[in-house]
N, C-alpha and C positions, 0 to 999 in steps of 0.2 A: 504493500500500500504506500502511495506517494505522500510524501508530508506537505500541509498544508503550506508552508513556508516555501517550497519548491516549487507546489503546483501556484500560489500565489506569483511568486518573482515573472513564472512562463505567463500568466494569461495578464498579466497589467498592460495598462496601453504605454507604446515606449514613450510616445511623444510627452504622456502628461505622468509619468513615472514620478515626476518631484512631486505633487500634489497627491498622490495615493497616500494612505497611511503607511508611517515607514515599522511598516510590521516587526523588521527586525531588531530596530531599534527598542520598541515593546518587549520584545523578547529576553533581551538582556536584558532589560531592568526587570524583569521578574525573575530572571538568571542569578541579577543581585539579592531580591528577597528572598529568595530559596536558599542562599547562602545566608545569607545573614540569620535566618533565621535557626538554620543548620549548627551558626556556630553559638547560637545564645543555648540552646539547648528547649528541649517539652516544654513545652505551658502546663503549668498546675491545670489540675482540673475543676478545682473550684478557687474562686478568687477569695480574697481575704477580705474577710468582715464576715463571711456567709459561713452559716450553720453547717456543722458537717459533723462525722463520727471523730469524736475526740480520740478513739482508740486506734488508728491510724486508717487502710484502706477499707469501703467497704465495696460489696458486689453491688452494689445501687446506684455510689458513686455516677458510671458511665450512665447510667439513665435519666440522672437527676440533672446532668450538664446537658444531654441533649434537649430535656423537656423544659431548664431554664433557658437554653438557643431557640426552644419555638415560639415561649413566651415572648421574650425579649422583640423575637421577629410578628410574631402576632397586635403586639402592644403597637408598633411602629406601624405597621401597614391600617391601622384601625383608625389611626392619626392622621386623617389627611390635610390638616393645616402645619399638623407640625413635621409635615412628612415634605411640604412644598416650603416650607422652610430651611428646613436640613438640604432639602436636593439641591437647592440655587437660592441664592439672595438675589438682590437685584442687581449687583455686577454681575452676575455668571458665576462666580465660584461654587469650586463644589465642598461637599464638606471634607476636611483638616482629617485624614488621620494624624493617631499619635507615632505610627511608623514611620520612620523618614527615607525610606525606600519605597514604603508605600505611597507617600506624598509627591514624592517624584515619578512616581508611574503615572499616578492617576492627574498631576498637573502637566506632563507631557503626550497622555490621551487625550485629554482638553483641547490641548494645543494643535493637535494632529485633526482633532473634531471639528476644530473651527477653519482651518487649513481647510479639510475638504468641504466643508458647507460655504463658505464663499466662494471657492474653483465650481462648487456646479451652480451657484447663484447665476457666477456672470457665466457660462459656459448654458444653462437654461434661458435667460434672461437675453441673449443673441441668438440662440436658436427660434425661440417665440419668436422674435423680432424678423428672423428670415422667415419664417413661417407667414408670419401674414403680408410681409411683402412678396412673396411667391402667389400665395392665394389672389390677392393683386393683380400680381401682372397677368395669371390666368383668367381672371375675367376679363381683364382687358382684351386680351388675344379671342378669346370665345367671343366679346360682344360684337369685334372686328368682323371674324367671321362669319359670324352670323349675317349681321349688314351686307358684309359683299355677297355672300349666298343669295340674298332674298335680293338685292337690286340686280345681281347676273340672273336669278328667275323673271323677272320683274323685266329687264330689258329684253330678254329674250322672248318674250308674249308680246311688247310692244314693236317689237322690232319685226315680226312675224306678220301684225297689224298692217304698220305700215306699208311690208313689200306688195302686202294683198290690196291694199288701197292705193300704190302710185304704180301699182306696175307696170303699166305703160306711159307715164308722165316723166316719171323719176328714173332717177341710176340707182343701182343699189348700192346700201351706205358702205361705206370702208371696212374692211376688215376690222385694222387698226382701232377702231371705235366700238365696233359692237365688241370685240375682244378685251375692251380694255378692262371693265371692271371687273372682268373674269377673271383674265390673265396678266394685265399690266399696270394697271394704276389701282393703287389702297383705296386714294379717295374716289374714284369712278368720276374722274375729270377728264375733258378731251382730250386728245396728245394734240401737237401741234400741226400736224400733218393735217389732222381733221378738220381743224381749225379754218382750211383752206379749198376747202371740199363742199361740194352741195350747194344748196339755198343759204339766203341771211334768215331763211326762217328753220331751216332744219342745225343750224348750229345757233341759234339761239334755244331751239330742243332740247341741244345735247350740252349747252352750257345751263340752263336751268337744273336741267334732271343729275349735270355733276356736281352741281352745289348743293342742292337737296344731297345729295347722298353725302358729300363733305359735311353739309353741316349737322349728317344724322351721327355719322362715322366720329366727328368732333364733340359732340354733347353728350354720345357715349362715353367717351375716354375721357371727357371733362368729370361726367359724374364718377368719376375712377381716379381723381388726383393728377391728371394730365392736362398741361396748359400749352400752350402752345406761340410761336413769335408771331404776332401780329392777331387781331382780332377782327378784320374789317367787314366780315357781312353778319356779323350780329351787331354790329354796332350801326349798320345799314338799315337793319331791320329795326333796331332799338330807337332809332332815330323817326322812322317813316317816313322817310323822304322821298314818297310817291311808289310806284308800282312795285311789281315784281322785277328787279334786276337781270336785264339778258342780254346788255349789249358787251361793249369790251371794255369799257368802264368799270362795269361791275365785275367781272373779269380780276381788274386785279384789284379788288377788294378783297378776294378771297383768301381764305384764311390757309397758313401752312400746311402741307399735310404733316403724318404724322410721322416725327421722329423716333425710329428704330435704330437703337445702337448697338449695333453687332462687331465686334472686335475685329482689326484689318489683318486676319491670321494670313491671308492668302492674296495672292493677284489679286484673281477676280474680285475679292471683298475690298483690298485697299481701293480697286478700280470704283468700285459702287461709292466708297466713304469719300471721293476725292468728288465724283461726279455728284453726290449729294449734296456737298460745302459748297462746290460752284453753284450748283441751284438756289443755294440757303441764298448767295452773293446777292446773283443774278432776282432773286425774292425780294432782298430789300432794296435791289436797284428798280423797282416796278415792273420787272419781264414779267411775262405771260406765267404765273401758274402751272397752267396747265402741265410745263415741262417739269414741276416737282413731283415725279412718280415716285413707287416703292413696289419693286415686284416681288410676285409673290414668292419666289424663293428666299427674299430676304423674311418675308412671315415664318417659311419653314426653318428658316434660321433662328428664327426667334423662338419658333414652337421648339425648336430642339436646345435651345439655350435654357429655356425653361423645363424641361427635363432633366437635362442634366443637373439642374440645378435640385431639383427638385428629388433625385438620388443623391447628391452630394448630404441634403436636409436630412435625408432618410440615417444615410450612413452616421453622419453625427447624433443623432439621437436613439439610435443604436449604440455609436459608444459611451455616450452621455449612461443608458441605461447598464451598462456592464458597467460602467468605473460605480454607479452608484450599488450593483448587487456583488460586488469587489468588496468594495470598502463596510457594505453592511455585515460579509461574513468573516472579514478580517476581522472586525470590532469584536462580534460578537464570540471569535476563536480565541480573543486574546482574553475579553473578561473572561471567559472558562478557564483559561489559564491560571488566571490572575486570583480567581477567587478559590481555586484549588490550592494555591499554594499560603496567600495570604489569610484566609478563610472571613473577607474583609466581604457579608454576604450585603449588609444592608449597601455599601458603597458601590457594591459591583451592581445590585439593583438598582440603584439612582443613576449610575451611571449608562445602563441601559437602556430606560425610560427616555433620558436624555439624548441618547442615539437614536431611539425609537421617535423620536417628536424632533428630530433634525430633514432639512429641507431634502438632504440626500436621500432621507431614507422612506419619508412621508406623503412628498408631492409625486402628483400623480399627470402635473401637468407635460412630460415628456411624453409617456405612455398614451395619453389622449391624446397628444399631435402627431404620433409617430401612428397611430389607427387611421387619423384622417389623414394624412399622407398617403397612408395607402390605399384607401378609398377613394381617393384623386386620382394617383396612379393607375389604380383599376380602370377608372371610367374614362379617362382623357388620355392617356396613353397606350392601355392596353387592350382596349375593346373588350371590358367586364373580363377579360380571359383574366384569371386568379393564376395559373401555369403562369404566364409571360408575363404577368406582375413581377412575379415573385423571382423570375429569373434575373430580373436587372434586380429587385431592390435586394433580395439577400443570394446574388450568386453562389452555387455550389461551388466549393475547395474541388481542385482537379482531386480525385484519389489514389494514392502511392501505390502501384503496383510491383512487384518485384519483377514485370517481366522487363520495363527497362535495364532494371539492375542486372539481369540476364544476358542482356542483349548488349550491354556496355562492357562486359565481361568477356563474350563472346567475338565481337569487333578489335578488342584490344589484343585480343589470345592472337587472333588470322592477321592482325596487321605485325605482330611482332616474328609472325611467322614466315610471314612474305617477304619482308624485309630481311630477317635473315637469307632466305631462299636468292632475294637481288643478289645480296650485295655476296656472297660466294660464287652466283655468277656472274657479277658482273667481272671480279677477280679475277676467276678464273678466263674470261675472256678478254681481262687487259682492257676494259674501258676505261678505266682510269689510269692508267699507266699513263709514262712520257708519250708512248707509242701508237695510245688507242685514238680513235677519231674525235680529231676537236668539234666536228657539227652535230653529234647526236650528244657530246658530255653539252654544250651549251644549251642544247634542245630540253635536255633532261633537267639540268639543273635551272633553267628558267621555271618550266613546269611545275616538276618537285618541290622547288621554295616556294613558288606561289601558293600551290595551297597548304605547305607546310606551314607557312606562315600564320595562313587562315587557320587551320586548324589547331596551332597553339596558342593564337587569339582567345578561339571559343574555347581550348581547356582552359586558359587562367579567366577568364571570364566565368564558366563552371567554379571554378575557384572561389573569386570572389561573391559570387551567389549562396556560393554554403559558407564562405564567411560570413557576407552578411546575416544569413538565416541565425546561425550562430550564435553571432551576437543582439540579433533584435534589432538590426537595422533596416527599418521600413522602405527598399527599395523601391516595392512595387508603386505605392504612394510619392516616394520622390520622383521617378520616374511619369507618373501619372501611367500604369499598366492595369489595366484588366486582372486581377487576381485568379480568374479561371482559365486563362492562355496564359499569362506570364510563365515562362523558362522555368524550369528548376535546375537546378546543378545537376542532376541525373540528367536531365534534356542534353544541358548543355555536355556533358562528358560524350551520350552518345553520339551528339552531330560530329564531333572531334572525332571520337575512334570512328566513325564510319566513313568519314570522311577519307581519315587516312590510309582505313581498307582499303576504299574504294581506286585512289590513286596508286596502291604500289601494288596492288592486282592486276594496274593496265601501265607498273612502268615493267613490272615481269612478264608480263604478254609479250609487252613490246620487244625484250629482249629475244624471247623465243624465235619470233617471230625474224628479227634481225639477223640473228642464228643461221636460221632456215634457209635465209635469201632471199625472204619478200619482197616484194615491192611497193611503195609506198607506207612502210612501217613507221615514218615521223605522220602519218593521217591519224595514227592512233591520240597520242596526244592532244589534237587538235581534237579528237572526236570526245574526247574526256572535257573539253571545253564545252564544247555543245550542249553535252551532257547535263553541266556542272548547272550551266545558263538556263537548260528549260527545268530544271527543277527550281530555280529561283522565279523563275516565272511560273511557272504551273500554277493554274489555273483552279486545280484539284485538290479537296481538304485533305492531299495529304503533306507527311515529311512537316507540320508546323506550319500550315497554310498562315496564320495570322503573324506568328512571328517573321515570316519572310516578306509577308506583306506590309508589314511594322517595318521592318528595316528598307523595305526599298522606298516606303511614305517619309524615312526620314531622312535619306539619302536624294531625293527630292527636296526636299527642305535646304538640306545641307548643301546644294547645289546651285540652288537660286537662294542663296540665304539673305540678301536684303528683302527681298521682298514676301516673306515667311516670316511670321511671328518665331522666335525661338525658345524653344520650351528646354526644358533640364535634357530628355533624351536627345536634342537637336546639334547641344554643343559639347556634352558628354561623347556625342559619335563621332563629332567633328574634332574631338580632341584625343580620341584613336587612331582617327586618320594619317594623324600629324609624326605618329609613329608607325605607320606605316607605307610613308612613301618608297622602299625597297619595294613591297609587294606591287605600288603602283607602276614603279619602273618596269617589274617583271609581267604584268600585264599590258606594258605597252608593247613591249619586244614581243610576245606569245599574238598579240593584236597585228604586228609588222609580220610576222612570219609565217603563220599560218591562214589569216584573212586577206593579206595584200598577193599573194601568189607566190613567197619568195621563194620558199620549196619547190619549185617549177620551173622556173626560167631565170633568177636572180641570185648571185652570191650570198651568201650569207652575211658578206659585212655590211651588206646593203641598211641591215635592221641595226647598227651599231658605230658605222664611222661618215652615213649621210649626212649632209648639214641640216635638213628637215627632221631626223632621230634626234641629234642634238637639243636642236632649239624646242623641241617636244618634250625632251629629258628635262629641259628647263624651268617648262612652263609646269608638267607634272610634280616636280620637286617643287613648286612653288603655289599649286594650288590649294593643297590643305591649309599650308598658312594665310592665306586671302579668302579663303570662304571662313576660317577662323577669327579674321579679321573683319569681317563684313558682319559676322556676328554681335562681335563686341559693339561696334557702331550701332545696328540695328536696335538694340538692348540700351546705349549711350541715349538713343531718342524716343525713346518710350519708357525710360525708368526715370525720367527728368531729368534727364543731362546728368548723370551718374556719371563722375573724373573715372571711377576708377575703372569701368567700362573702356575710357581711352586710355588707360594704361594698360590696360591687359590686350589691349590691340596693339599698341606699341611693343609690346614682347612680341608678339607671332611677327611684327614687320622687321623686329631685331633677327628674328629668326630667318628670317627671307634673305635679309643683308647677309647675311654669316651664311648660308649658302650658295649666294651669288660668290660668292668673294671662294669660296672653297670648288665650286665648279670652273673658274676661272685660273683658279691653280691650279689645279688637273688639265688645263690644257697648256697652261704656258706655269710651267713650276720655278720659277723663279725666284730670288731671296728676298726679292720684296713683295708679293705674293702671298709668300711663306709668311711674311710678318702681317701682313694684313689678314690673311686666316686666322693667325694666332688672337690677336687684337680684335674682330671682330666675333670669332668665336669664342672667345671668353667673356666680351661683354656680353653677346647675347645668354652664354653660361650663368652668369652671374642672375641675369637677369630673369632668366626662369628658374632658377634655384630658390628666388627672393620669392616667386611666384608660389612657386610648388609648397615653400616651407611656413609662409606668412599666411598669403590668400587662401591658397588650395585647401591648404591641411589646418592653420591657425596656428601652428606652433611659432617659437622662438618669441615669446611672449614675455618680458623679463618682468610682470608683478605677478606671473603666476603661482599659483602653491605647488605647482610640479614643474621644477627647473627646466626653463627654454623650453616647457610644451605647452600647453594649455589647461585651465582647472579643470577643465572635464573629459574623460578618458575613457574607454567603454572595455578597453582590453585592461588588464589588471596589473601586469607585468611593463613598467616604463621602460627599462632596458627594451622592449622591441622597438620601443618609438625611438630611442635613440639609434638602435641598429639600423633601421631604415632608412635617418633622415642620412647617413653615413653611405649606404647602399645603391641611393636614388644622387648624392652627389658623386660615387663613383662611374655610375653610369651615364650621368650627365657628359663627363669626359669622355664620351667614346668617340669622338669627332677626332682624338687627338693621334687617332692613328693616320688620317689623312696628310698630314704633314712629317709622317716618318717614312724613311727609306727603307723600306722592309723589300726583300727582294726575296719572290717567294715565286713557285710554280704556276702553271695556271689550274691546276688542282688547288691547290693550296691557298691561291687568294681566290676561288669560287667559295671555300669554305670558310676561308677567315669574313669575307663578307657575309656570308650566311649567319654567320655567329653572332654576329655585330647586329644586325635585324633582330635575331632573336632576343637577342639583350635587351634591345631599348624595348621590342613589345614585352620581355617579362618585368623590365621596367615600370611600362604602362600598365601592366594589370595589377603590379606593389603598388601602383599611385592610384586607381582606380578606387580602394579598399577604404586608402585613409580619405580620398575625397569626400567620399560620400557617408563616412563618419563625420566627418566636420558638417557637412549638409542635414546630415540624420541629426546633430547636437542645435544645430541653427533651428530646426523647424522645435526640437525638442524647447527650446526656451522661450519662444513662441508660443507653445501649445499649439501647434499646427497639426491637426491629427487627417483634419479634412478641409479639401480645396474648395476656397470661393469661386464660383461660377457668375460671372460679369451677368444682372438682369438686363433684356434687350431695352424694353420701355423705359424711355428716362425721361422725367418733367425737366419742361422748356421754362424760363425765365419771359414774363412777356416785356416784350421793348414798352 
């Protein structure tokens, strides 16, 4: 059986871990009164002044103390003014034992009482508050739609009218018009096109019947807490200044539509938020209206803004309810304790009562929000289905099977097997001898590292997965992942071992094959590409459909990164990259050589000593740091001009410099060259050093209580934090063999580069670990358990 202290530490939420009762701390002070009282020795059994057998023990004795303990406790419970006197005065105190072990327990329960009753005050107290501004913006959205439903019925009967009554007088109306309040305008106002179309009496029609519906659409969303810039045809109407308005006058009197603010995560969204501010302009310059649309994809933007929002609520008050049935059964584990060992019954019962009547443990208002949350969700999200409710708002845990564990097992056995199997024939057939052929060892070892690289990516990334789990660090949350597809370190071990099967099953084919006398035996390799690519694209839920589809959404992002909002996963991938440019070189050369035809009709140095390879080798070496930099910028203008956004862009540009300068020594090696590598690569050293060890991770901190780290630590042992930060500056250094003279085979510097790759990505995966403990302690101090979801409806200020 698990002890409560254990299964307690595993189920606490990490983020608000400070605010939990610190159980263990309880613990030892009752550790102390079991001692104390151990060394004072028994309690008499009858106290002095009371009647007892003068002749020394009698057998009655134990019955007469227990029936004066029932008294005593009967007397007090029968008391109830002097019983709400004893339990609290009017500061809060509780009553004084004469034990002073005991008085320190039960004044540090107090303390821990009051601790958590204000953490769920304001933690309930914000939830309520998103609660009914979500319910809010939901009717707002429902009364929208409703209005354009019933005026798109509504137009389309009259619109049917009309054709049957001009159909030989008239043209029929514009698409563009009768579609619009279906498909393209909120407020069901003309577009401009229309505007230009037909009679002066059919566009005065279609200007009536769009401000009828603007101003049903407006005094809906008014009665909602929605205002809007400009007020002019209620103020038209308020005024009565003569008929019905429907020339072009009254035109622009008409009132804004209605502001939806959807976040500019994407192109297309920045495209719409840029084209909406020129209209706001063009609004208060007196232009036509009409051109203020809002289509309806931006509604389903909004409709799904409020969903997520509206599981974001769910999820909070989900943990709101566990931190509160936490801390009711820690309380109430420790008074058992506590009164067992002190036998202090009447104080452990006041004490109780007083837990029992605390806000933690009594209100009921989370529990009643989190029902009608889900009776929301039922009806507006889920179409009544209770199954597809329940799938977003409490997702299943994938669950653990052993047959991955089988199958990671079984991949790793056939790869270590094949590998041996290569590499004695490759031996034995002298491909890597002085003597064997240089175009299949380049063919091979292009290949081979390529996705050897990849695949030790994903083992240390496996890695750091079951660290994190480990130690309680809430990736999936920092990340913003799906808890039901998120990776596990099992996932991640077997994509690695399969990976790796998969590759030296097809470089021993290949060898057979070359043996034999084939022809065309470098197609294999290429075909192992083909391969690799439609599994990254397939189509098919298999092999982790969502995680490949995850990484190429974010690899998109990381591509066009100015104009992508950038999220944690966005620049966490984009700071892989950065230690992967090896792998990128190795996929341009496999791109030159087996896409361009060069196996066919072209040399081989064609892929390696052309001036277009070159200047390609350049720009590839220098792309992860410019999408890492475009990052920071992007982040620079959307966090309010955040300095240190353009410092962390200035390291990746430091880093650009310090590669030009070293790609430039490699063609002309020169002693001034040499010094400019040196100089430019040690500033940029220094420079991500400063990064890695201040920013990234928080350490070298000189007021902290843990010398040069930071106060808060999650591994227990500081010695490793100091090994690492030792570890990550040696490997900083590894630029520094580009300016030695090592003269070495061409064997031999294909594997000293290969090693150097490896290095800096096991590098990256050491830095990965502590990053995102620094990340998991930031949101922890915070109390960031669950992410704010931006509402789309936002009140207008009126001019």
């Amino acid at each position: 059986m698990v002890k409560f202290s254990r299964e307690y530490e595993a189920s606490i939420i990490p983020e608000w871990k400070a605010v939990f009762v610190d159980y263990k701390c309880l613990k030892k002070l009752i550790k102390r009164i079991k001692i104390a009282r151990r060394d004072a020795g028994p309690p008499p059994l009858l106290a002095a002044g009371e009647t007892g057998s003068s002749y020394g023990f009698s057998v009655l004795d134990p019955v007469r103390s227990i029936a004066a303990r029932f008294a005593a406790h009967h007397a007090a419970a029968s008391s109830p003014e002097g019983e709400e006197e004893s339990l609290e005065s009017d500061s809060g105190e509780l009553v004084r034992s004469t034990d002073k072990h005991e008085q320190e327990f039960l004044e540090k329960a107090d303390e821990e009482l009051d601790k958590v009753n204000k953490f769920y005050a304001t933690q309930e107290a914000e939830l309520l508050a998103r609660g009914d501004a979500l319910i809010e913006q939901l009717r707002i959205l429902a009364d929208v739609k409703r209005i354009l439903a019933d005026h798109a019925a509504a137009s389309s009967r009259r619109g049917r009218g009309r054709a049957l009554g001009r159909a030989n007088s008239m043209p029929p109306p514009s698409p563009s018009v009768n579609g619009s309040s279906g498909r393209h305008l909120l407020s069901g106002l003309a577009s401009p096109q229309s505007m230009s179309d037909g009679s002066v009496e059919l566009q005065q029609a279609r200007v009536a019947e769009g401000a009828a519906v603007a101003e049903e659409v407006m005094a809906a969303l008014e009665r909602n807490g929605v205002s809007f810039v400009g007020g002019g045809l209620a103020k038209a109407k308020k005024d009565g200044s003569g008929k019905q308005l429907m020339g072009r006058a009254a035109l622009l009197q008409l009132p804004a539509t209605v502001r939806i603010d959807i976040p500019p995560t994407s192109p297309g969204r920045a495209a719409l938020k840029v084209w909406e501010e020129l209209v706001n302009v063009l609004r208060k310059d007196g232009a036509d209206p009409a051109a203020a649309f809002v289509h309806r994809k931006k509604l389903q933007h909004a409709e799904k803004n409020i969903r997520d929002a509206f599981l974001a609520l769910y999820r909070g008050l989900e943990l709101l309810k566990k931190f509160s049935s936490l801390n009711v059964k820690a309380f109430t584990k420790i008074l058992k304790k506590f009164v067992k060992v002190s036998e202090q019954h009447q104080a452990t019962d006041k004490f109780s009562e007083k837990v029992k009547r605390s806000p933690f443990s009594s209100s009921d208002k989370v529990l009643q929000l989190a029902d009608e949350v889900e009776c929301i969700f039922l009806r507006h999200f889920a179409g009544n289905d209770r199954k597809v409710a329940m799938k977003y708002l409490k997702p299943q845990q994938p669950r653990n099977t052993h047959m991955i564990t089988f199958l990671v097992g079984l991949f790793t056995g056939t790869f270590v097997s094949l590998f041996i199997i290569y590499s004695v024939l490759a031996h034995v057939a002298g491909i890597f001898s002085s003597t064997g052929s240089p175009t299949y060892m380049d063919i091979v070892y292009h290949v081979f590292s390529m996705f050897a690289l990849i695949s030790l990516h994903v083992f240390l990334y496996g890695c750091n997965l079951f660290m994190w789990k480990s130690t309680r660090i809430n990736h999936n949350f920092i990340f913003d992942f799906s808890s039901s597809t998120a990776l596990t370190h099992r996932d991640a071990f077997l994509m690695s071992a399969s990976i790796m099967c998969t590759v030296v099953a097809a470089l021993v084919i290949n060898l057979f094959l070359r043996n034999a006398g084939a022809t065309y035996t470098d197609a294999l390799p290429g075909a192992l590409l083909v391969l690799s690519t439609g599994v990254l694209f397939c189509p098919f839920n298999i092999f982790y459909r969502s995680t490949r589809y995850c990484f190429m959404r974010v690899m998109r992002n990381i591509i066009f990164s100015p104009f992508y909002k950038v999220l944690m996963a966005d620049f966490f991938m984009a700071d892989q990259l950065t230690s992967q440019i090896p792998l990128l070189r190795h996929m341009e050369f496999a791109a030159c050589y087996f896409m361009a035809g060069t196996f066919r009709n072209q040399a081989y140095e064609t892929c390696t000593s052309s001036p277009q390879y070159t200047h390609l080798a350049y720009v590839i070496s220098f792309l992860p740091y410019y999408w890492r930099a475009m990052q920071c910028l992007r982040r620079y203008l959307e966090e309010g001009h955040d300095i240190n956004q353009l410092a962390n862009a200035g390291k990746y540009v430091s880093a650009m410099v310090a590669a030009a300068v070293r790609f430039k020594y490699a063609a002309t090696p020169t002693p001034l060259w040499m010094w400019m590598v040196v100089i430019s690569s040690s500033g940029a050293t220094i420079y991500q050093l400063y990064w890695d060890f201040v920013m990234d991770w928080g350490f070298l901190n000189p007021k902290s209580k843990n010398l040069w780290l930071r106060d808060q630590l999650i591994l227990k042992k500081k010695s490793i934090y100091y090994v690492s930060m030792m570890l990550n500056l040696a490997l900083r250094l590894a630029w520094a063999q580009s300016v030695m003279k090592l003269h070495l085979g061409r064997v031999e510097s294909r594997l000293l580069d290969f090693s150097l790759a490896s290095l800096e990505i096991i590098r990256r995966g050491h830095w990965n670990f502590y990053r995102l403990e620094h990340e998991h302690l930031n949101n922890a101090g915070k109390f960031r358990a669950v992410k704010t979801v931006p509402l789309p409806f936002r009140e207008l200020e009126t001019d």
